[in-house]
N, C-alpha and C positions, 0 to 999 in steps of 0.2 A: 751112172756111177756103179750102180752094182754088176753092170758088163765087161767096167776095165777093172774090177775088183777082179771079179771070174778069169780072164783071161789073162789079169797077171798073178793069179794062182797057178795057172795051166801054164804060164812060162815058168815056174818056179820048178812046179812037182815034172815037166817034161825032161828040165836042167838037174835039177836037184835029187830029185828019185820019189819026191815026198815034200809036201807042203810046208808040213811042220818039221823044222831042222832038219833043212834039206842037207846034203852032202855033196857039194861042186866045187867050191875053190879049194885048191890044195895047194900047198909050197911047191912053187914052181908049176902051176898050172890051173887047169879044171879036172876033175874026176871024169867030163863027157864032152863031147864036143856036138854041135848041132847040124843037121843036113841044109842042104839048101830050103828043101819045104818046110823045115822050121822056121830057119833063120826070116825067110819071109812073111809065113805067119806070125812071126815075133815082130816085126817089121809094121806088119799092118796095124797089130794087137798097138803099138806105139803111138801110131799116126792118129789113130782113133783116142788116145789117151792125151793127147798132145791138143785136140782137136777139141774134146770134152772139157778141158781145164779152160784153154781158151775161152769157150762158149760159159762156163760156169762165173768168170771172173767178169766176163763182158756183163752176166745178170748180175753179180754184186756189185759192179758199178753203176750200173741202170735203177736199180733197184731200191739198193741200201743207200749208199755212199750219192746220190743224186736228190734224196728224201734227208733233210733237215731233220726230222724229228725221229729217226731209222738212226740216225749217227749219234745224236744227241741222247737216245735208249744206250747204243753201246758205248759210247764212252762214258755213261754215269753208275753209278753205284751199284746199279737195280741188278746184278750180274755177280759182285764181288761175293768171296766168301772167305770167309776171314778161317784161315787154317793154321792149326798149333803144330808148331815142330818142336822136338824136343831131342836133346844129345847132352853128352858129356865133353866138359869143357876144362882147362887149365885156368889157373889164377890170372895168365893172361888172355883168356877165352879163345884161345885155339884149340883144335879137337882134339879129344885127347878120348880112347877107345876105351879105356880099362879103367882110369879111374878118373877123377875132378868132380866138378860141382853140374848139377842137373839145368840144365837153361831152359827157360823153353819162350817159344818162340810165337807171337800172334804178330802173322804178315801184316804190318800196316798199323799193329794198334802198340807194340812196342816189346820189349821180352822182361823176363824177373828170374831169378835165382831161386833154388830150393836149396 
């Protein structure tokens, strides 16, 4: 995993100029175009990432999803975590950005008005 992390960094910053907000697609194109010894090295850097996922999904169906008591962990509670969201809302609780009433929000246990 952290090989086709790496080397779809290195497709990125080789395209892009830079990892982090890279600069390549523009209106009506790309900013760079790539030679054949990229393209191919990109190529491989895929096949290997295509190859990986396969292999990774083939161990969570072996693994997880083939283990009764592995499936029965993740689909039960033991995992949940009950998160508050909170926004402004209209009289008919549509979002409303500037003014309404405060909601807030507990996923699964219900919401209340302030």
């Amino acid at each position: 995993m952290i090989r086709v992390r790496e080397e779809c960094r290195e497709i990125i910053q080789t395209l892009g100029g830079k990892v982090i907000h890279p600069v390549f697609g523009l209106p009506g194109g790309v900013s760079r175009g790539m030679s054949e010894e990229e393209r191919d090295k990109f190529l491989d850097s895929a096949r290997f990432a295509v190859e990986f996922a396969q292999f990774a999904l083939q161990l969570f169906d072996d693994v997880v999803l083939k283990n009764d008591e592995y499936v029965d962990l993740v689909l039960s509670n033991t995992y949940g975590h009950h998160t508050y969201y909170m926004g402004l809302v209209d009289d008919d609780e549509k979002v409303n950005s500037y003014d309404g009433h405060v909601i807030v929000n507990v996923r699964g246990v219900g919401r209340f008005k302030e």
